[in-house]
Backbone as a chain_set.jsonl record, in Angstrom:
{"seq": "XXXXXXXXXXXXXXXXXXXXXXXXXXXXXXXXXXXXXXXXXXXXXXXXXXXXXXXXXXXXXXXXXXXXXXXXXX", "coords": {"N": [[1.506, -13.133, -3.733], [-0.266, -11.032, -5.703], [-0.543, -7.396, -5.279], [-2.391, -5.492, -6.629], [-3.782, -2.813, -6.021], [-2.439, -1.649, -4.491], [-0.108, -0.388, -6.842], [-1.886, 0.624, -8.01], [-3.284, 2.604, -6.268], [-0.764, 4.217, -5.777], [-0.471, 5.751, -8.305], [-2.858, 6.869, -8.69], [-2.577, 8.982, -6.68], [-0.337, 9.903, -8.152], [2.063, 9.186, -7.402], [5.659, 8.451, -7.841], [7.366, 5.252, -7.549], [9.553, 4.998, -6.026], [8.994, 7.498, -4.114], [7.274, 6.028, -2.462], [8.798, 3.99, -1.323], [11.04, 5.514, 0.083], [8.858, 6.782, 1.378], [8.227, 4.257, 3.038], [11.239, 3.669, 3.976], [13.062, 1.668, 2.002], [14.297, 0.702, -0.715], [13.848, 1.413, -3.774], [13.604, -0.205, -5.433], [13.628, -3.091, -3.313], [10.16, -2.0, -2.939], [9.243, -2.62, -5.447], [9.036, -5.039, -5.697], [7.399, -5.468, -3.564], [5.08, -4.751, -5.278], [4.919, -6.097, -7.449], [4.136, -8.889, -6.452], [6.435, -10.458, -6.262], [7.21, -10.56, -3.557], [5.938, -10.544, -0.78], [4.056, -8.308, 1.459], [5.67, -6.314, 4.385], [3.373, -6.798, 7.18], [3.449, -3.96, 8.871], [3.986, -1.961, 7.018], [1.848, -2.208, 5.202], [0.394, -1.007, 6.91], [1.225, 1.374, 7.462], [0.996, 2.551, 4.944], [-1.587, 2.219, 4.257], [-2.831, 4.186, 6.195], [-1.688, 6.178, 5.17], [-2.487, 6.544, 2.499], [-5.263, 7.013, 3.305], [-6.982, 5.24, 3.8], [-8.191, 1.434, 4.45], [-6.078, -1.375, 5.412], [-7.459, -3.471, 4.707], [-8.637, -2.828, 2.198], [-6.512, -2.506, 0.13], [-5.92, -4.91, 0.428], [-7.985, -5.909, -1.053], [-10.014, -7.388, 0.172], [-12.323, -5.854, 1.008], [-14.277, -3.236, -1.188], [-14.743, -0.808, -0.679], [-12.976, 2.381, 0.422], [-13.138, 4.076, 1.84], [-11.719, 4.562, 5.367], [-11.679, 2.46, 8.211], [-13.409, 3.597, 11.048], [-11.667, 4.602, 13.597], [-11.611, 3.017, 16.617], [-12.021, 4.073, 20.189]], "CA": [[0.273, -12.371, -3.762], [-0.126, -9.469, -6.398], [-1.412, -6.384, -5.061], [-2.635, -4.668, -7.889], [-4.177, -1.907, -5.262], [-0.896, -0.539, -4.161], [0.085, 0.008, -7.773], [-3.528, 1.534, -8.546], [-3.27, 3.791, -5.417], [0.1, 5.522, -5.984], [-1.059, 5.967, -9.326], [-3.741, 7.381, -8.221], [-1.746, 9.812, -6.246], [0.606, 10.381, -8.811], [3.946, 9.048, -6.988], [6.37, 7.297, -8.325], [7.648, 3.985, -6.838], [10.858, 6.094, -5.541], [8.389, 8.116, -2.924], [6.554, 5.462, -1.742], [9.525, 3.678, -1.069], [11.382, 6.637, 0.428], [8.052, 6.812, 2.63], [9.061, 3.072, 3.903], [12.512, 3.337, 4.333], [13.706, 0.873, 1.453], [14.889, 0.887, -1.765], [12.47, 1.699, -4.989], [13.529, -2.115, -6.228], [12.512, -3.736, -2.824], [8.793, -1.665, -3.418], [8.788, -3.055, -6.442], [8.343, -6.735, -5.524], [5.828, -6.072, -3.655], [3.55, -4.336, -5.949], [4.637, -7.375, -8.574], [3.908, -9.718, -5.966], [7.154, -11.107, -5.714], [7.879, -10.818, -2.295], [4.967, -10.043, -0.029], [5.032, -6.99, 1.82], [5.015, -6.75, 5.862], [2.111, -6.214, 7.72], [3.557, -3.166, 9.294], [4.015, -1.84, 5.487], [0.332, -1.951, 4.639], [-0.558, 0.023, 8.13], [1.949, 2.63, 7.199], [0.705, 2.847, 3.768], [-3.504, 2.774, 4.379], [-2.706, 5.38, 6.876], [-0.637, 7.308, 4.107], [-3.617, 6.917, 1.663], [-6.136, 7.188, 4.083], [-8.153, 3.726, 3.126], [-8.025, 0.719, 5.415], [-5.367, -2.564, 4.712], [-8.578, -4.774, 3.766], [-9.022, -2.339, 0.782], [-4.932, -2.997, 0.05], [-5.743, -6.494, 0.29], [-8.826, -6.421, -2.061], [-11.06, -7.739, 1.144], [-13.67, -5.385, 0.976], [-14.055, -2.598, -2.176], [-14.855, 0.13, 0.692], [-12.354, 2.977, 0.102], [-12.509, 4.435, 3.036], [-11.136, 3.807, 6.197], [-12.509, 2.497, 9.453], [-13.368, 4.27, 11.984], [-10.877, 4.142, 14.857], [-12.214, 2.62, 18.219], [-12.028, 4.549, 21.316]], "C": [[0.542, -11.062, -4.517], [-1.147, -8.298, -5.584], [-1.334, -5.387, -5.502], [-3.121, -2.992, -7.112], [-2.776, -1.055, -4.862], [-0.233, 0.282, -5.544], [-0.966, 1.024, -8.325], [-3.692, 2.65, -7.477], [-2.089, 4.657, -5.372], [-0.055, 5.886, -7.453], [-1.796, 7.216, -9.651], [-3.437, 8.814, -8.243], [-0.78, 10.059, -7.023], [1.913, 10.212, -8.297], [4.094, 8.245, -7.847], [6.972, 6.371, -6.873], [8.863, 4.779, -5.73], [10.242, 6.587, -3.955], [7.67, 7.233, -2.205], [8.066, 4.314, -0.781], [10.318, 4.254, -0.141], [10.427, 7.045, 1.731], [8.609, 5.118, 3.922], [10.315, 2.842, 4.334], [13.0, 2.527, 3.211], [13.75, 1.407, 0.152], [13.428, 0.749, -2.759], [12.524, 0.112, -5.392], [12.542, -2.926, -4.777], [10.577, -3.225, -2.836], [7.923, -2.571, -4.688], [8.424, -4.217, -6.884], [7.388, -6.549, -4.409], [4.933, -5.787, -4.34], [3.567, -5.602, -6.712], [4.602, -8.671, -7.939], [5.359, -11.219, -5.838], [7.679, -11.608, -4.378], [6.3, -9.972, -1.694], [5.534, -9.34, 1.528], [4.677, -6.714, 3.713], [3.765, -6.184, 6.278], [2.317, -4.516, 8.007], [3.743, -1.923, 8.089], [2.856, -1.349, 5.068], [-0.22, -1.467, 6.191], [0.372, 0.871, 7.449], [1.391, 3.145, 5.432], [-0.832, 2.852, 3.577], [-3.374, 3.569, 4.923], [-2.468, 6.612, 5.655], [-1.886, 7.876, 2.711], [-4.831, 7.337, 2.03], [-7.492, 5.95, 3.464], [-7.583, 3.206, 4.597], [-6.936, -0.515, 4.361], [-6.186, -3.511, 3.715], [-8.785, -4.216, 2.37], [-7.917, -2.671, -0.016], [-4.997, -4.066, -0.6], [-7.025, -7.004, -0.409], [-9.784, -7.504, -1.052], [-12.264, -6.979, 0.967], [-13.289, -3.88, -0.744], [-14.566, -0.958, -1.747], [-13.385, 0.897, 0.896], [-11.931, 3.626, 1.466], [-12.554, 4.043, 4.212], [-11.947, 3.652, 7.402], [-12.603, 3.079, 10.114], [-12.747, 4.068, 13.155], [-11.706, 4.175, 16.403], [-11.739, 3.655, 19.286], [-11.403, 4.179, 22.552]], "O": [[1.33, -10.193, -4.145], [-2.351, -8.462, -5.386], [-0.601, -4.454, -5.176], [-2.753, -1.998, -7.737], [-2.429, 0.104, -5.088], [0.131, 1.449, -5.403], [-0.744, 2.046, -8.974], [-4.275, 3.665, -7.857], [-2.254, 5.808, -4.969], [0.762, 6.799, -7.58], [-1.584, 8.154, -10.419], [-3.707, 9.65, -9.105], [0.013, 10.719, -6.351], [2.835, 10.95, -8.645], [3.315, 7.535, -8.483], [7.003, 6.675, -5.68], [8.579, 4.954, -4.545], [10.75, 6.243, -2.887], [7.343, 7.68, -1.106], [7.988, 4.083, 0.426], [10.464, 3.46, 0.789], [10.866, 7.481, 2.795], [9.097, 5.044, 5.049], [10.547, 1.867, 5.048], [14.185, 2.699, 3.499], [13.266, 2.513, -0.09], [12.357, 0.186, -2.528], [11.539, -0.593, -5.609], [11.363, -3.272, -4.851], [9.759, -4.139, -2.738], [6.77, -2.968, -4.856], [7.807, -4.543, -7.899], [6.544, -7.431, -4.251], [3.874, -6.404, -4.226], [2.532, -6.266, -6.773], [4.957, -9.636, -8.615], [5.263, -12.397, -5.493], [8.32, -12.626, -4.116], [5.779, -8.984, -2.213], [6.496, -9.502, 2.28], [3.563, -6.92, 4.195], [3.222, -5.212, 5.753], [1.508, -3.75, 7.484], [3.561, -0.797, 8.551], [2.75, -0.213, 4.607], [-1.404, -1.682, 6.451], [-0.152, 1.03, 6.347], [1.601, 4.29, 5.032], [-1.277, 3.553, 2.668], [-3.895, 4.459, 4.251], [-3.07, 7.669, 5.462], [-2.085, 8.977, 2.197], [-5.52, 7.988, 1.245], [-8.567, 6.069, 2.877], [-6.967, 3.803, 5.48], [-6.926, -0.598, 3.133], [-5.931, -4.044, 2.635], [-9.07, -4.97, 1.44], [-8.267, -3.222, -1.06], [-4.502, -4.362, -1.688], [-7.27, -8.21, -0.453], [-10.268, -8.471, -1.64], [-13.291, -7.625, 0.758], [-12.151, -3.734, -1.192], [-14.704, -0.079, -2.597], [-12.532, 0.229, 1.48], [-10.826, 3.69, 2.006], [-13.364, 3.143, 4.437], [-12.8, 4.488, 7.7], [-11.507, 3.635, 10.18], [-13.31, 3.255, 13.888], [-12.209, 5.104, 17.034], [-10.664, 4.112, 18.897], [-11.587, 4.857, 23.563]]}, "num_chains": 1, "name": "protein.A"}
């Protein structure tokens, strides 16, 4: 699975692969399969990283085109 959104949102933000990586704990190379869809990336990954952008995963995952994030339940 490519997810062109992760690449288009640190972009965005102006990081490089390095800091986002660095935010996850792993190496800039493992980051870098998942943006090129080599290796798909854990769930727990894309919560730590919609949080970080402030979107939701479904936007991540090209589910909805709704930028920002849900509203957290109660």
């Amino acid at each position: 699975m490519y997810l062109k959104r992760l690449k288009e949102l640190r972009e965005d933000f102006d990081y490089k692969q390095v800091t986002i990586a660095s935010l996850l704990h792993i190496t800039r190379q493992q980051y870098g399969l998942y943006e090129t869809g080599k290796r798909s990336i854990p769930v727990n990954y894309l919560k730590i990283l919609a949080n970080f952008y402030n979107t939701s995963c479904d936007y991540i995952l090209e589910v909805t085109d709704e930028i920002k994030p849900y509203k957290k339940s109660s």
